[in-house]
C-alpha positions in Angstrom: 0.0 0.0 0.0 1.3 3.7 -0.9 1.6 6.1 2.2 0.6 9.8 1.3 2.6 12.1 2.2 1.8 15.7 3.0 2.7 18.2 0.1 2.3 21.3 2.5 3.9 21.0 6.4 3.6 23.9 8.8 5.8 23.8 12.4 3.3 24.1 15.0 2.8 24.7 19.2 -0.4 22.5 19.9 -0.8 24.3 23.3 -1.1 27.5 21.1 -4.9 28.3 20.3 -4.0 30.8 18.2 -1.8 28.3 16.0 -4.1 25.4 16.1 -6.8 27.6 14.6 -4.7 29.3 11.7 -4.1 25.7 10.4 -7.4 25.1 10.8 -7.2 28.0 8.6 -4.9 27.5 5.8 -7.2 24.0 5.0 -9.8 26.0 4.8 -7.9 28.4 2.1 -6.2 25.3 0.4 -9.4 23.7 -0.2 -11.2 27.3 -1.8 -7.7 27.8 -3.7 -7.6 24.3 -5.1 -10.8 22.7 -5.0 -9.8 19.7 -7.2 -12.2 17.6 -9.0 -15.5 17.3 -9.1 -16.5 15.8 -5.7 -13.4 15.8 -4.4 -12.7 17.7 -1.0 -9.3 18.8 -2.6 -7.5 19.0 0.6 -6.8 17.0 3.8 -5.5 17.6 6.8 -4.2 16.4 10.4 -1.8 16.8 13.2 1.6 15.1 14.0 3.2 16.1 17.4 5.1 19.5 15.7 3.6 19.9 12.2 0.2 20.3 10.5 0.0 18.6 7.4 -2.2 19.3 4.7 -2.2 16.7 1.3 -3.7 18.6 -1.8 -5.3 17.1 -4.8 -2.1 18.6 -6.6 0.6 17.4 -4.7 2.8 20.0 -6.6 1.0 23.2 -4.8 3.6 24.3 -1.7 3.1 26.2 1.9 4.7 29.4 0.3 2.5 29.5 -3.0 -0.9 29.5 -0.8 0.7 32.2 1.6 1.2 34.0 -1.5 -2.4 33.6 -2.4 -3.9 34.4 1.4 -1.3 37.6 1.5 -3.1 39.6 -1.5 -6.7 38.4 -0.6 -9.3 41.8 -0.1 -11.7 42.3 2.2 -15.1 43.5 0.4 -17.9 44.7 2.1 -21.3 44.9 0.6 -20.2 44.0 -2.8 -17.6 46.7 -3.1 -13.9 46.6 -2.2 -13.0 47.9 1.0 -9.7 50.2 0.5 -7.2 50.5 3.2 -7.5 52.5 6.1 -4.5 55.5 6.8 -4.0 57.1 10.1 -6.6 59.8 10.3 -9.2 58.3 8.5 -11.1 56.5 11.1 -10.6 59.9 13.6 -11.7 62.0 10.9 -15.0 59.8 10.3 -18.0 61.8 11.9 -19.9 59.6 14.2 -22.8 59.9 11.7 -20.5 58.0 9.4 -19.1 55.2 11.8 -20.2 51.9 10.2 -22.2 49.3 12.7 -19.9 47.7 15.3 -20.4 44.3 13.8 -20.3 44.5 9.9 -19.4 40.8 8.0 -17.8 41.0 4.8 -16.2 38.5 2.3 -12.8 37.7 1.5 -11.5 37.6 -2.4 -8.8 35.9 -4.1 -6.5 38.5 -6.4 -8.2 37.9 -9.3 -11.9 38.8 -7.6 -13.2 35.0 -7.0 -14.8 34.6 -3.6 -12.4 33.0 -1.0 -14.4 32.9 2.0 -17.7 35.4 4.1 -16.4 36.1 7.7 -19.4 36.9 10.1 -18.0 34.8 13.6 -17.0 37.6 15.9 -20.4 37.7 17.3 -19.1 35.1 19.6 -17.3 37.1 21.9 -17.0 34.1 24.6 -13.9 33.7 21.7 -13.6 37.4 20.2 -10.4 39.1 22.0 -10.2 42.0 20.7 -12.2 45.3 22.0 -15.2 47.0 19.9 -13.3 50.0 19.6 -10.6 47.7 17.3 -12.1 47.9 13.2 -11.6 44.3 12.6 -11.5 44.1 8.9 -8.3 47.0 9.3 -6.5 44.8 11.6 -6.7 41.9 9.3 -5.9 43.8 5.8 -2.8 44.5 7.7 -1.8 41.1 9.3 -3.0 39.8 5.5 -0.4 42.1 3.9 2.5 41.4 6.4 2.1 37.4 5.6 6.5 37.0 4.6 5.3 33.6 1.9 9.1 32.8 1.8 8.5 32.3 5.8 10.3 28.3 6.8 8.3 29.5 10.1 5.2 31.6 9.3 4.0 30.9 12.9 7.3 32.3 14.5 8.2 34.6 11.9 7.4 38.4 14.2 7.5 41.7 13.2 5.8 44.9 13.7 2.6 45.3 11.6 1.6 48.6 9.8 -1.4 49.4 7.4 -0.5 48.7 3.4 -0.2 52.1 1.5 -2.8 53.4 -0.4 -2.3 54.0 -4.2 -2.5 58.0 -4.0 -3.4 59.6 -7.1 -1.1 63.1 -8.2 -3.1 66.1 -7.2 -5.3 68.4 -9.4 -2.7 71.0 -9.7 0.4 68.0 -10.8 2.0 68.1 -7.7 3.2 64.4 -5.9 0.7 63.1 -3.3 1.6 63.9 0.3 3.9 61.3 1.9 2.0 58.4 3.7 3.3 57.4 6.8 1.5 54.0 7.7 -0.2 53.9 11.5 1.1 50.3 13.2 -2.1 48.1 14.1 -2.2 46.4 17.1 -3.2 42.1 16.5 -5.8 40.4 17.0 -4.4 39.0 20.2 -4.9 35.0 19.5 -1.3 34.4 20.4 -0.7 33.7 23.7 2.9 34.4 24.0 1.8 38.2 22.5 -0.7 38.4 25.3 0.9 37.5 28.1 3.2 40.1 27.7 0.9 42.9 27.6 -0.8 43.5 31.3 1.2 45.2 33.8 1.1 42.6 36.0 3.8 40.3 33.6 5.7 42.5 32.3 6.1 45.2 35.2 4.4 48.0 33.2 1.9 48.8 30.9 3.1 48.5 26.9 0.0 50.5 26.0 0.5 53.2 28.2 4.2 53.6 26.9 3.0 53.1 23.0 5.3 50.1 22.5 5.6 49.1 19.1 5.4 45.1 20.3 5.7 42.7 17.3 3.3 39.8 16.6 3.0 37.5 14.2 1.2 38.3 11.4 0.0 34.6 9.6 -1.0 33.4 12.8 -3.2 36.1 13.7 -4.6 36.7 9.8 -5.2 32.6 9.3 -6.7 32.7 12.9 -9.5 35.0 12.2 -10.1 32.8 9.1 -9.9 29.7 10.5 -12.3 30.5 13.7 -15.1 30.9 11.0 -15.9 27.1 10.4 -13.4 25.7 13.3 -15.1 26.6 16.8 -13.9 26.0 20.0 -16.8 23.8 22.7 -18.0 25.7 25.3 -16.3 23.9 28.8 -19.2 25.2 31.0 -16.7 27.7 32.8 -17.5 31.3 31.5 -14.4 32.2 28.8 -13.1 28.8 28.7 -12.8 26.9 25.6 -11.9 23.5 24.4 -10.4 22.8 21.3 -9.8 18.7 19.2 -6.6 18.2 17.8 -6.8 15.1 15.8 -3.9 13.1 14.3 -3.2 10.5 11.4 -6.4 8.8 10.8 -4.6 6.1 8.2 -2.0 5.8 5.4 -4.4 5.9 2.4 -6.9 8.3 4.2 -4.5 10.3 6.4 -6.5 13.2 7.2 -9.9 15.4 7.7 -11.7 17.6 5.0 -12.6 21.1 5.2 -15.9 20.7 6.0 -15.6 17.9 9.0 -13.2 20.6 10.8 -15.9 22.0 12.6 -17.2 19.1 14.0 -14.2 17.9 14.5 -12.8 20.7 16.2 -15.8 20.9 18.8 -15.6 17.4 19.6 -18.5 16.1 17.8 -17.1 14.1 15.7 -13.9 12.5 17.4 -11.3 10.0 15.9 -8.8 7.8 17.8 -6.1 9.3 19.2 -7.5 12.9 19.0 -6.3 14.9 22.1 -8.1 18.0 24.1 -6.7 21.4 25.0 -8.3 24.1 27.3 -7.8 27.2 27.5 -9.1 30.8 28.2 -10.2 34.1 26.9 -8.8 36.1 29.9 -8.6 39.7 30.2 -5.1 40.9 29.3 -5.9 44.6 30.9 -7.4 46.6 34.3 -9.7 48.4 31.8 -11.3 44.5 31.5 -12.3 45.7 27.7 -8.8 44.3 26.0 -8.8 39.9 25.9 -6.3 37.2 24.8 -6.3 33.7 24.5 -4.4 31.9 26.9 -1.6 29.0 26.3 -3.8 25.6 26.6 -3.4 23.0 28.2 -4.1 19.3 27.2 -6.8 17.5 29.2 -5.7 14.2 30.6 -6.4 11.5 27.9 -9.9 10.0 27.2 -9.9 6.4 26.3 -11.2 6.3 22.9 
């Protein structure tokens, strides 16, 4: 019998929500990137003990080519494409103007196909970041800052800023005024970014100083994505979570499809050997508006 082996690996912290999810993630954007054949899922995936593996219909496509891809997608809103944010925009918005706190909005591909409509965050047992934080800006920007040519795109940090506008010369021929891009703040689904950020770890408050703190731009982008079709079960404690990390099923079926991940990931569907981690949504600042999730932890083994 022929084993299949994986033609896209990504390293990977199981104990790290905000990991497990963007894998969850990047299936989700293999499978709408490469959808393979008629009836075919076009992409499986599962966990070994420091990588997750995805197996593609095409076993030529590669980890770097659908970063690529996931780097240039768009955020659209309302049928019409929703053009970067510059510092100054948002403040000089009149409140008449402000959009709804919770606005969905659909993700396109380069060339204007449909990757994927985002409308989760209404969940906020799960949403970290405050209302006061424009979602869709914060993930243009960790979208943009994806390095494809990453061997590490989970542990590849930097400091994010807003992608340029294309400004048009001025009516009178003169250059457009130099842009200098504002620095967004993540998501926070990356536990080792959160626990550095209330006083009470670090010995002082990075917001209060305006630290420019680095994050890590795939996880948090792939993250958001992944958390559409991949939720955490509730534990029954108030912000606690639980996530299923399921390994190997076999060599000529090795892995899960797209559209079990959900169940999978919630526990409904369970395979042997799967494992669960815990973990919380825990308030990263004394103002108790600011969240991230916590490092998990895995639950002593069920006997499957």
């Amino acid at each position: 019998m022929k084993t299949l082996k994986p033609n896209i690996q990504i390293l990977v912290d199981l104990t790290n929500p905000g990991q497990f999810f963007a894998c969850c993630g990047l299936l989700e954007l293999a499978v709408r990137l490469w959808p393979g054949a008629e009836g075919s899922p076009g992409a499986f995936g599962w966990f070994e003990p420091k990588h997750f593996c995805i197996l593609t219909a095409d076993r030529t496509k590669k980890l770097d080519e659908l970063l690529a891809a996931t780097a240039n997608l768009k955020t659209w809103v309302n049928g019409e494409l929703d053009d970067p944010l510059q510092e100054g925009d948002d403040d000089e918005t009149e409140e008449s103007e402000k959009e709804p706190p919770f606005q969905p909005f659909t993700l396109k591909w380069n060339e204007g196909k449909e990757a994927i409509f985002l409308d989760w965050w209404t969940d906020k047992s799960i949403k970290p970041w405050a209302g006061s934080m424009k979602d869709r800006t914060i993930l243009r920007a960790m979208l943009a800052a994806i390095n494809a040519a990453s061997s590490s795109p989970f542990d590849d940090l930097k400091a994010v800023f807003d992608p340029l506008k294309t400004l048009k010369p001025t009516i009178d021929g003169k250059k457009p005024r130099r842009q200098t891009p504002k620095k967004r703040e993540p998501f926070y689904f990356d536990p080792r970014r959160g626990n550095k950020s209330h006083p009470l770890d670090s010995g002082f408050s990075p917001d209060t100083h305006k630290m420019q703190a680095e994050c890590c731009p795939a996880l948090e982008a792939l993250c958001f994505i992944g958390l559409q079709r991949a939720r955490p079960a509730s534990t029954g404690v108030a912000n606690q979570s639980c996530y299923t990390v399921w390994p190997k099923l076999s060599e000529n079926n090795p892995g899960v499809s797209a559209n079990l991940v959900g169940a999978v990931t919630c526990g409904l569907i369970r395979f042997p050997g799967s494992s669960n981690y815990v973990f919380n949504n825990y308030f990263r600042t004394d103002q108790r508006k600011h969240k991230t999730f916590s490092q998990a932890k895995l639950e002593r083994s069920h006997h499957d």
